[in-house]
C-alpha positions, 0 to 999 in steps of 0.5 A: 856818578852824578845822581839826580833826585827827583820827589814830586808830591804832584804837578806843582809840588817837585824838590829836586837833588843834584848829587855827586857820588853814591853811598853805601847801599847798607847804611841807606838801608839801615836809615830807610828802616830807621825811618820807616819805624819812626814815621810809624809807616804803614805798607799792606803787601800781598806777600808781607815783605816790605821792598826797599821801593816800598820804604823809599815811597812810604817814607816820602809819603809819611813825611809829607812835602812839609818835611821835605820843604821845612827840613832840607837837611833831611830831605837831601839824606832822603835824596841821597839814601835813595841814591844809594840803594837805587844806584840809578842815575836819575830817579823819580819818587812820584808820591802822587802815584806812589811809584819810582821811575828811572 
């Protein structure tokens, strides 16, 4: 399955990833945790438990478009991890508006 990534930071502000075949939903899973401590990511639910939509969306925002323009290795594993855990073929991570759409 092709995967196509789309993270928008606003109107003028898009990185896109065209990627062929998925990954493991487990190793994405383990990467956005990994993630989300390290860029000391900070979510306040109603529940207390963080969804992987919400890690997906705090690590983008965490990171900042400057990760994602000066890092392109990491931002593709972004893209890809995403992916996996999504299993979507086109998504949408809209930081801006801090939601995913498909």
């Amino acid at each position: 399955m092709m995967h196509h990534v789309i993270v928008s930071f606003g109107k003028d502000t898009e990185f896109e990833y065209k990627l062929a075949g998925g990954g493991a939903a487990d190793e994405a899973r383990q990467w956005f945790d990994r993630e989300f401590v390290a860029l000391e990511c900070d979510v306040a639910t109603p529940t207390g438990k963080v969804l992987a939509v919400d890690r997906i969306l705090s690590v983008a925002k965490y990171a900042g478009e400057n990760r994602f323009r000066d890092q392109p290795s990491w931002a593709e594993q972004f893209a890809r991890n995403t992916a996996a855990i999504l299993g979507r073929e086109l998504i949408r991570v809209d930081v801006e508006q801090y939601s995913i759409g498909y």
